[in-house]
N, C-alpha and C positions, 0 to 999 in steps of 0.2 A: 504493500500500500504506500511506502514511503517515496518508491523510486517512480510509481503511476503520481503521486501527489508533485514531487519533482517536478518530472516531465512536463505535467500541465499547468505548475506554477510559473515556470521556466519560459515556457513557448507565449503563455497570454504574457506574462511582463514584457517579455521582448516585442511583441505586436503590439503589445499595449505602449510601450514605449515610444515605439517607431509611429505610431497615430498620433500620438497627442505632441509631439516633436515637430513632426512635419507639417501639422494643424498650425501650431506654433509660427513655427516658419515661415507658414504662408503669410498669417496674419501682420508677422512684421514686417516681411520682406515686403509686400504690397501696400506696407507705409511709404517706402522710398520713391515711389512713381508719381511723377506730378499727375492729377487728374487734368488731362487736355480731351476739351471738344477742337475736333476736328468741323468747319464747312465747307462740306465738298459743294463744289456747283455742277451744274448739268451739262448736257450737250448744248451748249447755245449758238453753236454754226449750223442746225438744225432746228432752230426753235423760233418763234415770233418776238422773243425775248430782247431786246433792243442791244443794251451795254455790259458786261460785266458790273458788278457792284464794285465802286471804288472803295478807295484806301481810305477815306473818312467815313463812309458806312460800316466798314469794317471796323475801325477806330472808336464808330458812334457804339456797337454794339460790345464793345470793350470796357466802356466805360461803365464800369456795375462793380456794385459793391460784391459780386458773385466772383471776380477776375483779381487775378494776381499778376496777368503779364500777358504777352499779346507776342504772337510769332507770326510774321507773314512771309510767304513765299511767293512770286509769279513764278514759272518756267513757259519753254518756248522752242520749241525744234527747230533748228537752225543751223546751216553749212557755210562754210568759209570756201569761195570760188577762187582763191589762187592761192592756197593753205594745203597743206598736205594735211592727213591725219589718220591717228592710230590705228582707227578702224573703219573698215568701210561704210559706206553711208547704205543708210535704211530705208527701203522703198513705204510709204505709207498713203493712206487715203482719209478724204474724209468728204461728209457730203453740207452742201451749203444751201439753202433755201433765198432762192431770189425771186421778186416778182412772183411768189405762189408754184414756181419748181425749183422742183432738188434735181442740183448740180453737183456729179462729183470729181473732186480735185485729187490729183496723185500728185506727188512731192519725195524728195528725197532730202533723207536727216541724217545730219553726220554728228551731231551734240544739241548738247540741252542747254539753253540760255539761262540761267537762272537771276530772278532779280531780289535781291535780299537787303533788309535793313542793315545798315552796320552795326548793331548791336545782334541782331541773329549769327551772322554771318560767323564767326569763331567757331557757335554750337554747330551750324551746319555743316560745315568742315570735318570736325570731330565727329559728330555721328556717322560720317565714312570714313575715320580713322585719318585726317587729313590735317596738314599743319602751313600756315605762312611761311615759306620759303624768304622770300624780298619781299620789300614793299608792304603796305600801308591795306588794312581791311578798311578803313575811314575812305570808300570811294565815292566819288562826285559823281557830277553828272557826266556820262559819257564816259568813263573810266569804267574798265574790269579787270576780271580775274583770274587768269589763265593756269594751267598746270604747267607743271616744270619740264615734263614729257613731249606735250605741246610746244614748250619754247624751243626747247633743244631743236623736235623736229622741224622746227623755219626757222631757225634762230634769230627767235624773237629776246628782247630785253625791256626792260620798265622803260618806258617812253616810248617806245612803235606803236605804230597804229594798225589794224588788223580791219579789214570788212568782211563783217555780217550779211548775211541775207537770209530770208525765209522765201525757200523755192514753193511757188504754189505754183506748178502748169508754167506758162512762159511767164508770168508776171512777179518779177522776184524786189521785192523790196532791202532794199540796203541797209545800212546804219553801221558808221567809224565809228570805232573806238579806240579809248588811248590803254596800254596796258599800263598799270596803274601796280600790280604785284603779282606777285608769281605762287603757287602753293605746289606742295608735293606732298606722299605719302610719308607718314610720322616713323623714325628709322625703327620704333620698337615694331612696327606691322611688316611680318614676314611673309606670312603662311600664304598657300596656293591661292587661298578664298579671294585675300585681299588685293591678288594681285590680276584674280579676274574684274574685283572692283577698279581700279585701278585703271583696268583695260578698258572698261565700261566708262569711269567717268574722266578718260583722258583728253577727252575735247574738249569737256565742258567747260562752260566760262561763266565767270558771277559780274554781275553789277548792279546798282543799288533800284530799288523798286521802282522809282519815277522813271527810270531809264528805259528798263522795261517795256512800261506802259506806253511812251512815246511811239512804238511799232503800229500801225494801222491794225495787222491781222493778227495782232493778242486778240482782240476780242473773240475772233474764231479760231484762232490756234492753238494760244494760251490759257493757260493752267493756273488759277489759284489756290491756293493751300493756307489756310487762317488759322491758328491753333488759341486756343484760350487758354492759359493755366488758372484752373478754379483753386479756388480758397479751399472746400472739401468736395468729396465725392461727392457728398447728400445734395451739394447746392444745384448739381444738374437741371434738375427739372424746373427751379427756379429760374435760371438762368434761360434754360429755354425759350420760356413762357415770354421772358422778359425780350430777348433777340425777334418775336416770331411779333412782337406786338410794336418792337420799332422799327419793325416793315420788310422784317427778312423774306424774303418769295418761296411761295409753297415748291419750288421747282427744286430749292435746295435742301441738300440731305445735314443732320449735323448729327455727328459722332462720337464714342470718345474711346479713350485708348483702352478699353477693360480688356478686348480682344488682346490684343497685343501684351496684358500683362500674363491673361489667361494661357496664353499659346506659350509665354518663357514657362511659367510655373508648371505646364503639364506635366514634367516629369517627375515633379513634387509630389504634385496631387494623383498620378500614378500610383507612388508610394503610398499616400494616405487612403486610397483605393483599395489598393492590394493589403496591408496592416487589417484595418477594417473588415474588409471580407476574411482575413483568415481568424481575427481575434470573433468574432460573431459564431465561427464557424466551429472554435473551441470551445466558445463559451452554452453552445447547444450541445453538441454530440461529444464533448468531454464530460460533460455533466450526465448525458446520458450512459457514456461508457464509466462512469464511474457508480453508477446505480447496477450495472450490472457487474462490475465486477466488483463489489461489493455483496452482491448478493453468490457472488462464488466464495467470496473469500468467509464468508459465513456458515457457507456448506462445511466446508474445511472444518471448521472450529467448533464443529455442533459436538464433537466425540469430548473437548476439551471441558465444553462448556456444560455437555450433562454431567463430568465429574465434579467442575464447580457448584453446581446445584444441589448433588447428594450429598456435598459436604454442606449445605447447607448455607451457602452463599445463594443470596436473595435477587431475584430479577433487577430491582432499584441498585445495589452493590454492583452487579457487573455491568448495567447502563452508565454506571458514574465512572468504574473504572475503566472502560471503553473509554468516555468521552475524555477524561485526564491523558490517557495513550495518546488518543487520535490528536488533540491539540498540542500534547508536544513534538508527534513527530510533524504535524502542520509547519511549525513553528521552526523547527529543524529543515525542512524542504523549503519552505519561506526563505531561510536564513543562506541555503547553499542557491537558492537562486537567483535570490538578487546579487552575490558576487559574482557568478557566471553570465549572469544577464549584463552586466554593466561590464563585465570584459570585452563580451561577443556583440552585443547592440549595435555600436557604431561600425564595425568591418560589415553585419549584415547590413546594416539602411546603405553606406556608400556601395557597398555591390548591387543592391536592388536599384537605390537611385543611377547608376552607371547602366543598368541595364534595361531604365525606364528611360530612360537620354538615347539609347540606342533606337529601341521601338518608336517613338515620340520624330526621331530625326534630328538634325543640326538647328534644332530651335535657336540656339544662342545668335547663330550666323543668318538666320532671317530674321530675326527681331533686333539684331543691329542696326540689317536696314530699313525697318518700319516704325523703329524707338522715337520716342522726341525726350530720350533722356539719359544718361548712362549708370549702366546699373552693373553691379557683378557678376560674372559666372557662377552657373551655382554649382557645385563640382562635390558636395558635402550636406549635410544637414546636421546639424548640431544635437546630439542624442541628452535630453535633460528630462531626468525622474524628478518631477516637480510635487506638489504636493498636491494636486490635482489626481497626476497617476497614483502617488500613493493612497490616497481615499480609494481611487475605484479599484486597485488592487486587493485593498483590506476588504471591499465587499466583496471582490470575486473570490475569492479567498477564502469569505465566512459563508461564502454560497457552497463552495464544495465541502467545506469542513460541515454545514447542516445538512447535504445531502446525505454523505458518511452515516451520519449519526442518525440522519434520521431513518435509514436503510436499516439502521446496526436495531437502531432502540426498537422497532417494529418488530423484527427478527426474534429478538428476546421476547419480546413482550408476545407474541406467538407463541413461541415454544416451548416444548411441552417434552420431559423426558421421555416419558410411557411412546409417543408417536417416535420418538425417535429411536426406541430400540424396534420396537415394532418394525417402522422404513426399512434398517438394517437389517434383521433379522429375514424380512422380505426381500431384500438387495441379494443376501447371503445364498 
């Protein structure tokens, strides 16, 4: 009975450990993420929908006791006509509503224009692992922001000027700019991933949002990205309420980042999945296998237990000294479990979390690139028997220990010598 009480003291404290840890976990780790609504806008080079919403709409709906800070992005696809570059240009379409038909335009893109505050622009960088090479993120009007990749290939330097264009069909619109600074990959970024980033964002060039806008076919080309950082999660709905009544357009969607914290965290919540499902699973059909071998281990004992009887030891005497047995050796499998348990714990949750990272996939490396914030790899979960786990321990604990006894006391409180030699004697 000792080594079965072990066993299932053993296994629920480590499941039970491994849940209420990674519970834990989740609950702080999901402190770190700034709550951002996203407003995505629609297709408006198909839509009756006249202008984009400007930078002071956007600004207007910022100003709320709900907001902590305001991120805005344009972008814009856009090739350099006597510029060499990284990667070859990308054939794309889109369709355009004129006079009551849709028109559609093909166009080839060789980078993404992006137009950034200077106060975004550092985080923007950073969130593809990118750093200032030369030059100054403080750009003006008509100044941008090239990669280092890019200079080299035309060798370019801080002061050339470069032309832009947006190819739509024959009609390609222009716009000089002066390079203004240069950015490159940050030297701690090695690995393969980052160097298909790398690949990917080696055209691209930044300049500050007004510059952007000046382009005729932002309206149908371009891309805005508005991020809100809220005060709390809770305030969402409020905030909502609030953007949709100072005349945001039913056409726009508005979002926020839980996805993105949800999709890093699945291989947590994996664990907290899997803990859960097995601790549930122990705490049924251990209890149930402890009712039955219990009632073997009684079988056993019945030859013992009729000689205690003729000697004249009383049903109440052997239900009390059962129960002083069973809770010390309780007390003794308690005691050898929680030191094996707090050895073993933490090697089982990092192999199970390693192998919920696998299942789950390279979450860390796509929620890099859809983060608006930087947060840690989570590679560990910190294994702590709090006094939460120890409450519900001591009840699982007093659950097996009353199942025991109350198997054991029924048994006695049955039995009857006379039917037990008889059984025998019938056995025989």
């Amino acid at each position: 009975m000792g080594i079965i009480l072990f066993l299932l003291i053993l296994v629920t404290m480590i499941t039970n450990t491994m849940y209420t840890s990674a519970k834990l976990f989740t609950k702080n780790y999901s402190k770190q993420f700034m709550t951002l609504v996203t407003i995505l806008e629609p297709d408006l080079s198909n839509s009756t929908h006249e202008k984009k919403l400007t930078k002071e709409q956007y600004l207007k709906f910022g100003a709320s006791d709900y907001v902590k800070g305001i991120k805005m992005v344009g972008s814009l696809p856009v090739s350099f006509p006597k510029l060499n570059t990284s990667a070859l240009p990308i054939p794309a379409q889109f369709q355009k509503l004129e006079d009551d038909e849709s028109t559609l335009y093909s166009y080839q893109t060789a980078a993404t224009w992006f137009g950034v505050d200077p106060k975004d622009l550092m985080s923007e960088l950073a969130e593809s692992n990118m750093e200032i090479r030369s030059g100054s993120p403080n750009l003006k009007m008509d100044e941008c922001l090239i990669s280092n990749e890019f200079a080299q290939l035309n060798k370019l330097k801080i002061g050339d000027s470069i032309q832009v264009i947006v190819p739509v069909n024959e009609k390609n619109e222009g716009k000089k700019l002066i390079v203004a600074g240069i950015y490159q990959p940050k030297k701690t970024t090695q690995s393969n991933e980052a160097s298909m980033v790398m690949k990917i964002l080696g055209n691209d060039i930044f300049t500050n949002w007004e510059t952007i806008r000046t382009m005729n076919e932002f309206d149908s080309l371009g891309d805005n990205s508005v991020s809100y950082e809220l005060t709390t999660r809770a305030a969402f709905d409020n905030f909502l309420k609030e953007v949709k009544a100072k005349g945001l357009p039913s056409e726009y969607q508005v979002v926020t980042n839980e996805v993105n914290m949800n999709m890093l965290l699945s291989p947590v919540n994996g664990v907290v999945t899997l803990a859960g499902t097995v601790l549930l699973g122990f705490l049924i059909f251990g209890n149930f296998g402890l009712i039955l071998f219990s009632i073997h281990m009684f079988k056993k004992k019945q030859a013992e237990i009729c000689v205690l009887r003729n000697i004249g030891i009383t049903k109440a005497q052997l239900i009390k000294s059962r129960t002083i047995e069973l809770l010390f050796v309780t007390m003794v499998s308690f005691a050898f479990a929680f030191l094996t348990a707090s050895w073993i714990v933490q090697p089982i949750a990092d192999w199970q979390l390693m192998n919920q990272r696998v299942v789950m996939g390279n979450v860390d490396q796509l929620f890099s690139v859809v983060s608006n914030g930087t947060n840690e790899t989570i590679t560990s979960i910190p294994m702590k028997f709090n006094h939460v786990s120890f409450i519900f321990m001591i009840g699982i604990i007093s659950l097996y220990f009353i199942t025991i006894i109350t198997v054991d006391s029924y048994k006695l409180f049955k039995f009857e010598t006379i039917e037990f030699l008889l059984e025998r004697n019938l056995d025989e």
